[in-house]
MIKE-32266 format. One line per 8 residues: number of its first residue (from 1); their letters; for each residue x, y, z of N, C-alpha, C. Coordinates in Angstrom, 2 decimals, padded with zeros to 5 digits, m for minus. Layout:
BEGIN
NUM) A) X,Y,Z,X,Y,Z,X,Y,Z  ...
***
This chain:
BEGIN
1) XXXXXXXX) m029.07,m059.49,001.63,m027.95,m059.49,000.73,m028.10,m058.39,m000.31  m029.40,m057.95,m000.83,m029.62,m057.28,m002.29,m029.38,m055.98,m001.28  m029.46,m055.47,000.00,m029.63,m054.47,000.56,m027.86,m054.26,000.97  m027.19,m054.73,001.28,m025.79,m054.69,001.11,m025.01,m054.42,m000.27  m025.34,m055.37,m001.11,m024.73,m054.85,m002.31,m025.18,m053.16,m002.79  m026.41,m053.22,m002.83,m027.04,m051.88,m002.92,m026.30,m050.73,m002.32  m026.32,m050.67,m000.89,m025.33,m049.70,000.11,m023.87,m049.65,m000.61  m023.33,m050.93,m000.60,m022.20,m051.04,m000.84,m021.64,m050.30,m002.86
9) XXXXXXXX) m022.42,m050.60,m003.50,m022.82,m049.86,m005.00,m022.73,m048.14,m004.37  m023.83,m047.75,m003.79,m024.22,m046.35,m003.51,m022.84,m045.42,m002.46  m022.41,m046.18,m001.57,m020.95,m046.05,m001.19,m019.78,m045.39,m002.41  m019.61,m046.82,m003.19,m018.46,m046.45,m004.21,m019.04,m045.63,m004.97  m020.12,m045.03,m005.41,m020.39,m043.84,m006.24,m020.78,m042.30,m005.59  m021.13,m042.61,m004.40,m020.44,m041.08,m003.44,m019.19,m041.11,m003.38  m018.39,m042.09,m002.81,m016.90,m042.00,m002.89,m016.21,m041.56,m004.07  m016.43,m042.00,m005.20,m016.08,m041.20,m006.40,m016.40,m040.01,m006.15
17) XXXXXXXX) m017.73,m039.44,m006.22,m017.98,m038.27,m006.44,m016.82,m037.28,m005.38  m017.06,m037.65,m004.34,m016.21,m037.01,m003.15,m014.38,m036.65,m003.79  m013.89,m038.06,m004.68,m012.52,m037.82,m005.13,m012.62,m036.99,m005.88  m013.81,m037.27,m007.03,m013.55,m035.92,m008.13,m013.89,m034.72,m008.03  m014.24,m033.95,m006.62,m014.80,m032.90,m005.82,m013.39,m032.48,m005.67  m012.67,m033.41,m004.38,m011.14,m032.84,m004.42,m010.19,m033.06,m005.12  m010.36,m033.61,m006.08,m009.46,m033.54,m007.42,m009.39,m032.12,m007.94  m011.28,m031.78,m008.40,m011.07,m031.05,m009.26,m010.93,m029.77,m008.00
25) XXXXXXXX) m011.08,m029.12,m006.78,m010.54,m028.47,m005.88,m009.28,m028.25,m005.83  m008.34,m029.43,m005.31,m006.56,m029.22,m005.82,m006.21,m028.64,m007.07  m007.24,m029.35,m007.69,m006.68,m028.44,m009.56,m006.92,m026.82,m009.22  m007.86,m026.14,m008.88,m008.47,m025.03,m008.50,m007.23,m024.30,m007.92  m006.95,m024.84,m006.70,m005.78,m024.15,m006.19,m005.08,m023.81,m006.09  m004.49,m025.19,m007.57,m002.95,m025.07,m008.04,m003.17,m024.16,m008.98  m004.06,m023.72,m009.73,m004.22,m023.03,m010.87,m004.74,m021.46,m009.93  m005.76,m021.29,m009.52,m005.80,m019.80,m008.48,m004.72,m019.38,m007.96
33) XXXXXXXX) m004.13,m020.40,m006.91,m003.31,m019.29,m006.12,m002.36,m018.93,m006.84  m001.14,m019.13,m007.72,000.03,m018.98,m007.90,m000.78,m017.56,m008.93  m001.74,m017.88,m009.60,m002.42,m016.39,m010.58,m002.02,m015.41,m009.07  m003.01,m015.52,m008.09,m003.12,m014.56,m006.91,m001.87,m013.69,m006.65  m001.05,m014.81,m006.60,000.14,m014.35,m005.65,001.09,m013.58,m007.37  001.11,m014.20,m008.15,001.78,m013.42,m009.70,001.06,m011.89,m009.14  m000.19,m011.93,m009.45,m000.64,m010.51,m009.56,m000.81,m009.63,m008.49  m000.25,m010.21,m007.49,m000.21,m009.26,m006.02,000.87,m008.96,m006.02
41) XXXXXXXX) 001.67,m009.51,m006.98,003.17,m008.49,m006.53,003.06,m007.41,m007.29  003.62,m005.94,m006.98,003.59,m005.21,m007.90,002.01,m004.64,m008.41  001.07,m004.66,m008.07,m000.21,m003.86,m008.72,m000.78,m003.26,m008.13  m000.63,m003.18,m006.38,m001.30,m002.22,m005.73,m000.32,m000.83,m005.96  000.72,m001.06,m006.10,001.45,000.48,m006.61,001.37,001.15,m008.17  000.86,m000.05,m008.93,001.07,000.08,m010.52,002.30,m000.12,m010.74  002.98,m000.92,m010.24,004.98,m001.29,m010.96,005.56,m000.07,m010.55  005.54,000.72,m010.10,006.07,001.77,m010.02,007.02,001.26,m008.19
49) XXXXXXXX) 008.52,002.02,m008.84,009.26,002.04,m007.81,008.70,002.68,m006.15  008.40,001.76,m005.43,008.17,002.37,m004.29,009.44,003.31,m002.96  009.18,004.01,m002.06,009.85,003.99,m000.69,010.74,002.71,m000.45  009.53,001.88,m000.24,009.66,000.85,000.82,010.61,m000.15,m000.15  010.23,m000.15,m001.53,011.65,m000.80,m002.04,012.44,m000.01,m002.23  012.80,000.95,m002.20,014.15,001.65,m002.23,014.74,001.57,m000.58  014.31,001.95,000.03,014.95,002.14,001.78,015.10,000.99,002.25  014.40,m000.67,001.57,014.46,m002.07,001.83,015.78,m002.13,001.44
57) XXXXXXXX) 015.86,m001.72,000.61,017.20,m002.39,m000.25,018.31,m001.56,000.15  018.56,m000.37,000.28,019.51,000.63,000.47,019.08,002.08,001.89  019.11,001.60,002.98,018.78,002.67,003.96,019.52,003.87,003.95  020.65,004.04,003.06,021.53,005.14,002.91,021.15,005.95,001.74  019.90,005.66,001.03,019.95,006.02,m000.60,019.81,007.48,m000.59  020.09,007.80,m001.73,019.80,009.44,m001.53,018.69,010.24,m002.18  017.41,009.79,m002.42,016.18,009.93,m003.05,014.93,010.76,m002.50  014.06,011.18,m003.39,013.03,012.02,m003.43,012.02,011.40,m003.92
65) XXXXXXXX) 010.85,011.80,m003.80,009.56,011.37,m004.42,008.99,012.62,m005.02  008.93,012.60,m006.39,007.50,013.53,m007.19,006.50,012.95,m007.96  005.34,013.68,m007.91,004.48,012.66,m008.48,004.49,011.13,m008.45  004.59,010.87,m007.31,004.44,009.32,m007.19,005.92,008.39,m007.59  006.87,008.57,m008.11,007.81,008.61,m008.24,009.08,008.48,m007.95  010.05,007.95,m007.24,011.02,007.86,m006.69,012.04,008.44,m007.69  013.24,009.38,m007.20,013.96,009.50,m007.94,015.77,009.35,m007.08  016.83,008.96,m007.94,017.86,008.52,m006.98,019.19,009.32,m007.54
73) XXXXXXXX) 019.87,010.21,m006.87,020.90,010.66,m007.41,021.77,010.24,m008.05  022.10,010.45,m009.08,022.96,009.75,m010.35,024.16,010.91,m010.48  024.23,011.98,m009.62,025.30,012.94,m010.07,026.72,012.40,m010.39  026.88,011.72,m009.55,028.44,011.19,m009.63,028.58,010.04,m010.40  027.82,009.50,m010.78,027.95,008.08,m011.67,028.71,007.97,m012.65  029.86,007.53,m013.47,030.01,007.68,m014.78,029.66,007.59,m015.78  028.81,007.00,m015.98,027.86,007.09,m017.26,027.60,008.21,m017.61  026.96,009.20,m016.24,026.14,010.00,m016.18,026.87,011.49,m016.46
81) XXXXXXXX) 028.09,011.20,m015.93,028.95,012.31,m016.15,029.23,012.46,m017.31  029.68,011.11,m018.16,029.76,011.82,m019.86,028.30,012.17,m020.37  027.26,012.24,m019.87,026.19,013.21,m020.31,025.18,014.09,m019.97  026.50,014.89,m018.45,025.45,015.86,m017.78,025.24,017.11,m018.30  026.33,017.10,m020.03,025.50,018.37,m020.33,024.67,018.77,m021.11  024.02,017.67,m021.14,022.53,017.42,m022.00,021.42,017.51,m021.02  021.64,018.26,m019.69,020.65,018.01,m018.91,021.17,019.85,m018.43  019.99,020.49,m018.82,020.12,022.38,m017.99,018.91,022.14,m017.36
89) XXXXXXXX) 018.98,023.28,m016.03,018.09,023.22,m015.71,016.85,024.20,m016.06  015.36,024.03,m015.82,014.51,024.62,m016.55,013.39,024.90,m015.60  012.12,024.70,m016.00,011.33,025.25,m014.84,011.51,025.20,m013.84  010.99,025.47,m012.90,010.79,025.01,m011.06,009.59,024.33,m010.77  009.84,022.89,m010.51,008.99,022.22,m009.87,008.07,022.57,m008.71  009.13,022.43,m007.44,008.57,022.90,m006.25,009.79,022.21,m005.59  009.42,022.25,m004.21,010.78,022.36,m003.18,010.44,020.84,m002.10  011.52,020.46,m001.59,011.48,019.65,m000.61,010.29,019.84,000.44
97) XXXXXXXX) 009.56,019.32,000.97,008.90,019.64,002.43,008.93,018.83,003.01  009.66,017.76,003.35,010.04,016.68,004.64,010.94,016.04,004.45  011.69,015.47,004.93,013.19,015.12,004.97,012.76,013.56,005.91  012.89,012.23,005.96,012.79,010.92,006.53,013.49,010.19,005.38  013.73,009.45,006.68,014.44,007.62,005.55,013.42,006.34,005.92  012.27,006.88,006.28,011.36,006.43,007.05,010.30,006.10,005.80  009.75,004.92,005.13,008.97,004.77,003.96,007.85,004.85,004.47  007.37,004.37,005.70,005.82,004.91,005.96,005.37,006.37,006.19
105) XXXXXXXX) 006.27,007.41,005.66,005.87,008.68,006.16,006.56,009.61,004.69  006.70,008.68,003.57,007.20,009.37,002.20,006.43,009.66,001.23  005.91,010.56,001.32,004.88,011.10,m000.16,005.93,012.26,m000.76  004.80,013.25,m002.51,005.62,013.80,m003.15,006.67,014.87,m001.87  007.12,014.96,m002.77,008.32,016.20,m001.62,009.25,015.83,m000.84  009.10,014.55,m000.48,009.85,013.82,000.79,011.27,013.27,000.23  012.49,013.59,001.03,013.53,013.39,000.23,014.30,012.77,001.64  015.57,012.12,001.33,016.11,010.94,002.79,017.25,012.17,003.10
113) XXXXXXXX) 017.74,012.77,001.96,019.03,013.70,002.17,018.78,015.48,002.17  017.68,015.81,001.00,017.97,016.72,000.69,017.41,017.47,001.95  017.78,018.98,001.89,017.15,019.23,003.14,015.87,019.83,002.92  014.84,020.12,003.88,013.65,021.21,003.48,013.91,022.45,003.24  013.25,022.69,001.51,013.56,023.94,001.24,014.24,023.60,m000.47  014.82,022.82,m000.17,015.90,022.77,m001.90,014.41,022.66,m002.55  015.14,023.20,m003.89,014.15,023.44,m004.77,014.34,022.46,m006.56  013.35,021.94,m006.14,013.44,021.16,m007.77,013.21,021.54,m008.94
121) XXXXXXXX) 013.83,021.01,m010.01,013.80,021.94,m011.37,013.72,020.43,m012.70  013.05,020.47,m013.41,012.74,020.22,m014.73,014.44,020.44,m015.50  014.61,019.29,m015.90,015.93,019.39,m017.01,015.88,019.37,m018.58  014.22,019.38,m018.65,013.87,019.58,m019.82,012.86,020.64,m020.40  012.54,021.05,m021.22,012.20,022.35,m021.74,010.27,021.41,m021.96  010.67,019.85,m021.94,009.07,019.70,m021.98,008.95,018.96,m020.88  007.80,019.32,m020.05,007.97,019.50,m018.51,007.41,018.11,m018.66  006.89,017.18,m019.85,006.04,015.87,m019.85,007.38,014.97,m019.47
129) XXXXXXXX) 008.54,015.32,m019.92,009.68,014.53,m020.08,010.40,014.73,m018.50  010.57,013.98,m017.21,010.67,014.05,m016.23,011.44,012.46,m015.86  012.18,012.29,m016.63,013.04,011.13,m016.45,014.19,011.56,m015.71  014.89,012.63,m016.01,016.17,013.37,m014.46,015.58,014.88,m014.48  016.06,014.50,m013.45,014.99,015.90,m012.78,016.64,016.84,m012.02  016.19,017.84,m011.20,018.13,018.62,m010.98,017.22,019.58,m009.59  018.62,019.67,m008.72,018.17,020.11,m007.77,019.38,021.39,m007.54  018.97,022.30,m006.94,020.31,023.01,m006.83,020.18,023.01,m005.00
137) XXXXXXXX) 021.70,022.45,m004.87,021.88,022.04,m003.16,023.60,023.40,m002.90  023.68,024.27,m001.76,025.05,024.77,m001.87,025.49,025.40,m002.61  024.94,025.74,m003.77,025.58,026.30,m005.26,025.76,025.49,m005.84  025.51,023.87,m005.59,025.76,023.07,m006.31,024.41,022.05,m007.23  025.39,021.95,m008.36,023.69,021.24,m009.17,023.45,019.88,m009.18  022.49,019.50,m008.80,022.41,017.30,m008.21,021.43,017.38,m009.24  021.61,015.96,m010.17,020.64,015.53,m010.56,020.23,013.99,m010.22  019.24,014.09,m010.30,018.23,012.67,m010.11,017.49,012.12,m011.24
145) XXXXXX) 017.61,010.76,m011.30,016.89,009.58,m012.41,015.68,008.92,m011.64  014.45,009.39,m012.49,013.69,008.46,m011.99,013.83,006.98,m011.97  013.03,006.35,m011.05,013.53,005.00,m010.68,012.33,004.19,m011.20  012.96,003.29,m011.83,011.77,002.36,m012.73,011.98,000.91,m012.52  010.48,000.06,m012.19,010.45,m001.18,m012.38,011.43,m001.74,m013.25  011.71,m003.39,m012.63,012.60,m003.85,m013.94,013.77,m004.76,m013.49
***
């Protein structure tokens, strides 16, 4: 009898232990993963507008990449038109060198429309300031807004 109660004692206090093992485990999980998954969105790029979300969302867009960067033509927009003449163009960047709408094959230079060869230009006199950038396509002048998280 004293050897039953005994077992039976030593039972219910592994069994505890075992609940508050996966108690405090479920707590673990509920509290880890949702951190995991928050901070996996968005940080292997640094927030920064990717390809693959621009061409996800819009396969027709009309965009370039510099410096890491996505940028999306705003020429025709209205907003943009009451203030394209606060934007001249200024240095020379550098020029298109690949043309895809294809996001696994888009680094700097790579543009969905423009063709290889157009040449990019700085709309500001301080080359740090690269928020619209201007392209001359035809004789004609395109500008582009960088594209930002948000």
């Amino acid at each position: 009898m004293m050897f039953n109660l005994k077992f039976t004692l030593n039972k219910r206090v592994f069994e505890g232990r075992v609940l508050t093992i996966k108690k405090s485990f479920i707590a673990f999980l509920l509290v880890i993963l949702p951190l995991i998954f928050l901070l996996g969105c968005g940080v292997a790029d640094g927030g920064k507008v990717t390809a693959r979300d621009v061409l996800n969302r819009n396969s027709d867009a009309d965009v370039f990449q510099y410096n890491g960067m996505m940028y999306n033509n705003v020429t025709e927009l209205e907003w943009f038109q009451e203030r394209k003449e606060e934007y001249t163009k200024h240095g020379l960047i550098g020029e298109i060198k690949n043309q895809s709408t294809n996001w696994l094959f888009f680094r700097d230079y790579t543009a969905t429309k423009l063709p290889v060869g157009t040449k990019i230009y700085f709309t500001s006199e301080n080359e740090i300031d690269v928020g619209i950038l201007s392209v001359e396509l035809e004789g004609e002048t395109l500008y582009y807004m960088q594209l930002l998280q948000g």
